[in-house]
N, C-alpha and C positions, 0 to 999 in steps of 0.2 A: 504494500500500500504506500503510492507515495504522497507523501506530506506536501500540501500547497498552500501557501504564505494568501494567496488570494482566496482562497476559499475559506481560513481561519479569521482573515480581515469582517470579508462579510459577515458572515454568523459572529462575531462579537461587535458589530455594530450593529447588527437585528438584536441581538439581546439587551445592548445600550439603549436603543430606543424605548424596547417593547418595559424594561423595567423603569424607565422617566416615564414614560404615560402609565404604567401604572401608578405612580407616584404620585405623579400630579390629579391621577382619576381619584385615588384617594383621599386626596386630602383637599379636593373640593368639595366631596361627596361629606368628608367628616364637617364642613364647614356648613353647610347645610343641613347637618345632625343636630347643631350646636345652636344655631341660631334658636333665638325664642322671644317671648313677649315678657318686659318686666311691666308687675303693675304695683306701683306705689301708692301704700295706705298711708294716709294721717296720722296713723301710732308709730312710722317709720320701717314697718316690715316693708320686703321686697317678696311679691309672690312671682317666681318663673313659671311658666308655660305659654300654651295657645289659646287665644284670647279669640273666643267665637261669635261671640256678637253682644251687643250692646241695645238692651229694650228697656224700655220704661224707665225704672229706679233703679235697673240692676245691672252687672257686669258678670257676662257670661264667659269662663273660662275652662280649659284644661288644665290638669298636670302635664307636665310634660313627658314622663316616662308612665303616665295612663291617659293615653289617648283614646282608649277604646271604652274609657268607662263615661258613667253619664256627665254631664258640665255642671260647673258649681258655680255656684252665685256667689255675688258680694253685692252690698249697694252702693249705688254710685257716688252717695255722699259722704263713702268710707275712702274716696279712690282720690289721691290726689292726680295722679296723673298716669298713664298707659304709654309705653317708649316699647313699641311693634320691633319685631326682628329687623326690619329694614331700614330701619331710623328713626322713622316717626318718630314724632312724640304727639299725642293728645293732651292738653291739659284738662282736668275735671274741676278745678276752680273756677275757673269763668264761668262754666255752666250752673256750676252749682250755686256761685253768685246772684248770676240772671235772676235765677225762681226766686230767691229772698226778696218779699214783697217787703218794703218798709210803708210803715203810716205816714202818714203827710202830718207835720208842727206846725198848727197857725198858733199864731203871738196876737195875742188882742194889747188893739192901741190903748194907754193910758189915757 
């Protein structure tokens, strides 16, 4: 059998390739594992997971390593603010601002 320098070249530049893309398939794939929704309360907890929807008074979330179970609630005037895996940020203050109806102060003239 004889030994050729060309033939050894390629197959160790196919295995160079073929293990950078798995490399890189990796650890974009983990980076997309990792991502998740923090949602900041008013008593300072940080709740991580997936945050599925927002109705009424309440904030619909996951765990994040129980995705399959059912969604939990919190209220919305527990939730200082929601920072989504992709950046976002919602603030829940303003909102919760908004609804606080104050009374109106008349001052009678002297």
């Amino acid at each position: 059998m004889k030994w050729d320098l060309s033939v050894y070249l390629v197959n160790c530049t196919k295995i160079y390739f073929m293990r950078t893309f798995l490399f890189i398939s990796f650890f974009i794939f983990s980076l997309s594992v990792i991502a998740q929704d923090h949602i900041k309360l008013y008593t300072g907890e940080i709740i991580k997971g997936r945050v599925t929807r927002i109705e009424g008074g309440r904030v619909f979330y996951k765990k994040m390593h129980k995705l399959k179970d059912k969604d939990i609630f919190i209220p919305k005037s527990d939730v200082m603010y929601i920072k989504y895996a992709s950046g976002k940020v919602v603030s829940m203050e303003a909102k919760a601002k908004k609804t606080v109806k104050k009374k109106a102060v008349v001052k009678k003239k002297k």
